[in-house]
C-alpha positions as CSV (number, residue, x, y, z in Angstrom):
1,X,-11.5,-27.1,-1.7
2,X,-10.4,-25.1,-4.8
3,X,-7.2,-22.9,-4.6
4,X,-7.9,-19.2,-5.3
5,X,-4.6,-17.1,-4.0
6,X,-1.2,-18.7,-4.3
7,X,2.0,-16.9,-3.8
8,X,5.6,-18.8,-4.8
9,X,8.7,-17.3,-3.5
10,X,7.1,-14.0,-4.1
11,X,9.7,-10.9,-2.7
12,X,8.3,-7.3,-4.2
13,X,11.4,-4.7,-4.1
14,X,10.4,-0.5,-4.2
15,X,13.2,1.9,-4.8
16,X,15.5,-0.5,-3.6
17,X,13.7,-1.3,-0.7
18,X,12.6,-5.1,0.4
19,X,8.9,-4.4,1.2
20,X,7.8,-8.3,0.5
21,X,10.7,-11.5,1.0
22,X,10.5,-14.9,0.1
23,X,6.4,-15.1,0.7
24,X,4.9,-18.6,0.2
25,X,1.2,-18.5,0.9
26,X,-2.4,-19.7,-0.3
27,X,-6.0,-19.1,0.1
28,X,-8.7,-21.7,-0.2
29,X,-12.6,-20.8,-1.2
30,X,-13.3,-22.4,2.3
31,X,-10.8,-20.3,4.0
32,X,-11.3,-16.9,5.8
33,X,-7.5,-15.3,6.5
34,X,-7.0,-12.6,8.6
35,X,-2.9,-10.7,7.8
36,X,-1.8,-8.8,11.1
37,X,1.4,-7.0,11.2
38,X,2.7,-3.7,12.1
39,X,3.1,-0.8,9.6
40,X,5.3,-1.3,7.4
41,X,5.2,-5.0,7.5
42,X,3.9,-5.7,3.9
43,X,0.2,-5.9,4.3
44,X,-1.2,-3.6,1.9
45,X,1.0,-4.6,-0.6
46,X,0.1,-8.3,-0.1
47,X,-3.3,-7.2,-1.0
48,X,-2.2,-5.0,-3.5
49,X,-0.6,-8.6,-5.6
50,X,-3.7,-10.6,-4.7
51,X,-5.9,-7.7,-6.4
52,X,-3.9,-7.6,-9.6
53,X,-3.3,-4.1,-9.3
54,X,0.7,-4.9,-8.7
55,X,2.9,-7.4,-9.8
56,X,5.8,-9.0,-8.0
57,X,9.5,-8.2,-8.4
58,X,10.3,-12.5,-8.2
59,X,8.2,-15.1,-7.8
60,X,4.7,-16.5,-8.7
61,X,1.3,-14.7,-8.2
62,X,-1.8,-17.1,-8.9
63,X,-5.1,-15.5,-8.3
64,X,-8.1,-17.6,-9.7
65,X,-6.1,-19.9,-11.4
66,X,-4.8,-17.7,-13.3
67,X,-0.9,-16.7,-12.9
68,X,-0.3,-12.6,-13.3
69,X,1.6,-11.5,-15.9
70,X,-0.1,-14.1,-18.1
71,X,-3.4,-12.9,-18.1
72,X,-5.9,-9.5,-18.7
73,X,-5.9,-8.1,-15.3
74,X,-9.1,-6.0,-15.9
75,X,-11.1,-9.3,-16.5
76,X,-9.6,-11.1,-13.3
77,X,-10.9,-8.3,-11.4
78,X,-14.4,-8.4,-12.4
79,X,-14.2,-11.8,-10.3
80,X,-12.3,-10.1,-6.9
81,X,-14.4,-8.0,-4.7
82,X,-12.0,-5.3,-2.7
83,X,-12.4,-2.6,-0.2
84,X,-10.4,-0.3,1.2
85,X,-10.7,3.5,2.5
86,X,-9.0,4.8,-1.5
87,X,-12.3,2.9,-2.9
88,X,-14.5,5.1,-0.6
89,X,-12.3,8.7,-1.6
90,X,-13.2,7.5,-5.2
91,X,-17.1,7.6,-5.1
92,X,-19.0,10.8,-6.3
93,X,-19.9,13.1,-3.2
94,X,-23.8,12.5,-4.7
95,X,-24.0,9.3,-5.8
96,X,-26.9,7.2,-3.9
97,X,-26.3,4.0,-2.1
98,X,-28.2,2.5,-4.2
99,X,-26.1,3.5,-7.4
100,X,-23.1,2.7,-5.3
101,X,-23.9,-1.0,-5.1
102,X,-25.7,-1.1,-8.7
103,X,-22.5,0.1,-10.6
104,X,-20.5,-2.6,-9.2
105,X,-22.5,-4.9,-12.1
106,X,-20.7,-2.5,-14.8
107,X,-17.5,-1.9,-12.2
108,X,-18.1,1.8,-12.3
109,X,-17.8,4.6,-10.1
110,X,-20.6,6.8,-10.2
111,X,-23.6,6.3,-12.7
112,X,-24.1,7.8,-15.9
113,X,-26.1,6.1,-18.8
114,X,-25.5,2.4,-18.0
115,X,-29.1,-0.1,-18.8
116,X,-29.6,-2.5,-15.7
117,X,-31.4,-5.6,-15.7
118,X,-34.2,-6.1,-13.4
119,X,-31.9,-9.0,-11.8
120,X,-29.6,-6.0,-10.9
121,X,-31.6,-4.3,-9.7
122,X,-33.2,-7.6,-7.3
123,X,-29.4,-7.9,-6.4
124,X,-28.5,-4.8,-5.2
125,X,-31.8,-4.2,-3.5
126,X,-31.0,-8.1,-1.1
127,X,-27.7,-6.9,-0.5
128,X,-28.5,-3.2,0.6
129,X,-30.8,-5.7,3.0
130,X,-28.4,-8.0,4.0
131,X,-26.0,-4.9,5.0
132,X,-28.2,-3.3,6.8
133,X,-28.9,-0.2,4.1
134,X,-32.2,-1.0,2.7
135,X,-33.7,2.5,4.8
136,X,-30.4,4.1,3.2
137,X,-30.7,3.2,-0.2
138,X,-31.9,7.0,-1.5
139,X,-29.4,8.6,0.8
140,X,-26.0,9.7,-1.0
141,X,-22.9,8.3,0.4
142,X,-21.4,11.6,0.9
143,X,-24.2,11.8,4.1
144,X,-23.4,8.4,5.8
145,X,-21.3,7.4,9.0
146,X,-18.2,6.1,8.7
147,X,-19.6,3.3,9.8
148,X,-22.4,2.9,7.3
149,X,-20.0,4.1,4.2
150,X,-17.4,1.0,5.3
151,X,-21.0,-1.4,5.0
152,X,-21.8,-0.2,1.7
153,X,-18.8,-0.2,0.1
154,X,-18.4,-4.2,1.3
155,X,-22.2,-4.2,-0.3
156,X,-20.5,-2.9,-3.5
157,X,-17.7,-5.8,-3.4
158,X,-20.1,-8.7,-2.9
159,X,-23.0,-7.0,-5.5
160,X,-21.3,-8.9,-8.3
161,X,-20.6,-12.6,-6.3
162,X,-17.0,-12.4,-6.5
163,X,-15.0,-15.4,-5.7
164,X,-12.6,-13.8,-3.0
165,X,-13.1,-10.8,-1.1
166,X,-10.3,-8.8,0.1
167,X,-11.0,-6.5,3.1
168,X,-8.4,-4.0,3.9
169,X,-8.9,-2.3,7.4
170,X,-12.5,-2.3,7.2
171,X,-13.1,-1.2,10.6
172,X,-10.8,1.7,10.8
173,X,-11.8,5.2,12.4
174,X,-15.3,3.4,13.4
175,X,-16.2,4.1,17.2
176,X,-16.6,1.4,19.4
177,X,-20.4,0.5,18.5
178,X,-19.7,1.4,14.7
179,X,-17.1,-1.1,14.5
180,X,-18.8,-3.8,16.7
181,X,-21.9,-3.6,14.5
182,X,-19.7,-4.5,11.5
183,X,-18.0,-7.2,12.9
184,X,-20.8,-8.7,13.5
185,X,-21.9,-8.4,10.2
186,X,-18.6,-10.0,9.1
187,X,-18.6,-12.6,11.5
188,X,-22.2,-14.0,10.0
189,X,-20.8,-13.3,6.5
190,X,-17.8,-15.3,6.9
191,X,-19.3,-18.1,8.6
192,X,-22.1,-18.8,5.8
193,X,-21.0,-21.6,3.6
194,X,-22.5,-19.5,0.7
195,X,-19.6,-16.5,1.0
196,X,-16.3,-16.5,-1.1
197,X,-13.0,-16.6,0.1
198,X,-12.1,-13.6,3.1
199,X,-9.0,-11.9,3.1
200,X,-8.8,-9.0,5.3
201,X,-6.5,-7.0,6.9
202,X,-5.6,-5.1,10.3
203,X,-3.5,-4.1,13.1
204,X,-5.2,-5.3,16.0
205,X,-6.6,-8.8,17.2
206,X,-9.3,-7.5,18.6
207,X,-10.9,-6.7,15.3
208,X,-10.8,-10.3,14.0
209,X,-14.3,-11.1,13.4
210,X,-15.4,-14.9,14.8
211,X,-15.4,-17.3,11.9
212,X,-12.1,-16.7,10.7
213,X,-10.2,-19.4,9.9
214,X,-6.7,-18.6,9.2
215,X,-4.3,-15.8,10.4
216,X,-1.0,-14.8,8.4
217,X,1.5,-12.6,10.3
218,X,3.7,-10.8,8.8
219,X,7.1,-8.5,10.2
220,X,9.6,-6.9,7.9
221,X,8.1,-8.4,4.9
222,X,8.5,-11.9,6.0
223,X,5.7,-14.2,6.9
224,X,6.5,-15.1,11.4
225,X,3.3,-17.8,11.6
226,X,0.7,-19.2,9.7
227,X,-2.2,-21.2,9.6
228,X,-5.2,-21.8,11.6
229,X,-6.3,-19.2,14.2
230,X,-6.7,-21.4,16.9
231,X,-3.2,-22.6,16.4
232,X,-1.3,-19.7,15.4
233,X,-2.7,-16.8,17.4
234,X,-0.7,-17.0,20.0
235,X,0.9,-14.7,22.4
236,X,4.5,-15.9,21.3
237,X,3.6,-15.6,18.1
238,X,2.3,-11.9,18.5
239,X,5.6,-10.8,20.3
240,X,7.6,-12.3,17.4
241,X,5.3,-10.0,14.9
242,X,5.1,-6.7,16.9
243,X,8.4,-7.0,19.1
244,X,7.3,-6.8,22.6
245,X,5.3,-9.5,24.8
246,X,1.6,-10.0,24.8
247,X,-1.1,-11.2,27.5
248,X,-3.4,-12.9,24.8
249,X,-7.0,-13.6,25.8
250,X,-10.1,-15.1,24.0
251,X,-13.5,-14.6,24.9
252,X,-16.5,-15.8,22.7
253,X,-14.6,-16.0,20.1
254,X,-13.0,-12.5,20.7
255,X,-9.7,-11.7,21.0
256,X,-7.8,-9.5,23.2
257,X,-3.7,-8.5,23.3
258,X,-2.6,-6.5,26.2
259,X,1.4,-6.0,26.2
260,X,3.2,-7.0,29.3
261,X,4.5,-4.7,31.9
């Protein structure tokens, strides 16, 4: 196993306000990590550190082996894939699926005069495939479902084989079969021993896709548990997180939280 996210003593401090305290945490290229928390609780802004786009007010940041502060952020992020619902507001209205998932090879938004290799081109014509977009390739993103924008912009982060894969609320605002359908598509992702390292983030259990390994959980900026789902998903666990108790069921892999009367 090779280390590829390590936080040391990491607290992260915003007009005076503790939004991250005293976070010890790491990611292995084996591992799949889920972060649940309420709002507020720090989530974002974990992913924000692990992306390079922030740094911490104390502490140590390692992404890749390499510690922030000490190294050109704009080449570690050629190696991180990273989606969220700000990547999706930042694609031209016109731009093709296809286009969308090529640029990622020049980390671009929107094509202009960039020369791609026919191995580009092979790539991002498997992964449209893999997603589930090959019949959507000529469409422009501006046209798709919700659903289908949240699978091609995860085509986009894994079009240049990054070595960890950040996922922040991928399956927000998707109806029930939108968001089903891409959990699926996660859950097979995650589990193939071919895929980088998963971090992704939500509020609710029952959007954990199967084959996650690892669940953080934060409150308040501080991390409550840690470490293997199995083990740390727990109902105690989930009242110490969101405040109030939990029934906490699994089913195939699923989970399920209902709070107590």
């Amino acid at each position: 196993m090779v280390n590829v996210l390590r936080l040391t003593d990491v607290s992260y401090v915003r007009d005076r306000r503790p939004i991250l305290d005293g976070i010890n945490w790491s990611v292995d290229d084996t591992e799949r990590w889920v972060i649940l928390g309420p709002n507020g609780a720090g989530k974002s802004t974990l992913l924000k550190l692990a992306t390079s786009t922030d740094h911490p007010t104390s502490g140590t940041v390692e992404v890749l082996d390499e510690q922030l502060g000490k190294i050109d952020v704009f080449e570690l992020r050629n190696r991180i894939g990273f989606v969220s619902s700000a990547t999706g507001r930042r694609i031209p209205a016109g731009e093709t699926v296809r286009d969308l998932v090529l640029t990622a090879a020049y980390s671009v938004e929107g094509r202009w005069n960039e020369v791609y290799e026919d191995i580009d081109v092979r790539q991002a014509e498997r992964i449209l495939a893999e997603w589930d977009l090959d019949g959507f390739a000529d469409r422009t993103f501006s046209t798709l479902s919700d659903g289908e924008r949240k699978r091609a912009l995860i085509a986009r982060a894994v079009m240049t084989d990054p070595e960890m894969l950040l996922l922040d609320e991928p399956s927000a605002s998707l109806d029930l079969g939108a968001r089903e359908r891409l959990l699926q598509m996660l859950s097979g992702f995650a589990e193939s021993p071919a895929s980088p390292a998963m971090v992704m983030v939500t509020h609710h259990v029952e959007e954990v896709p199967p084959g996650f390994t690892h669940v953080l959980m934060l409150r308040e900026g501080r991390i409550q548990a840690a470490g293997p789902i199995s083990d740390t998903l727990t109902a105690e666990n989930l009242e110490a997180t969101f405040g109030m108790p939990f029934d906490l069921t699994v089913t195939a892999g699923r989970f399920a939280a209902v709070a107590r009367p």
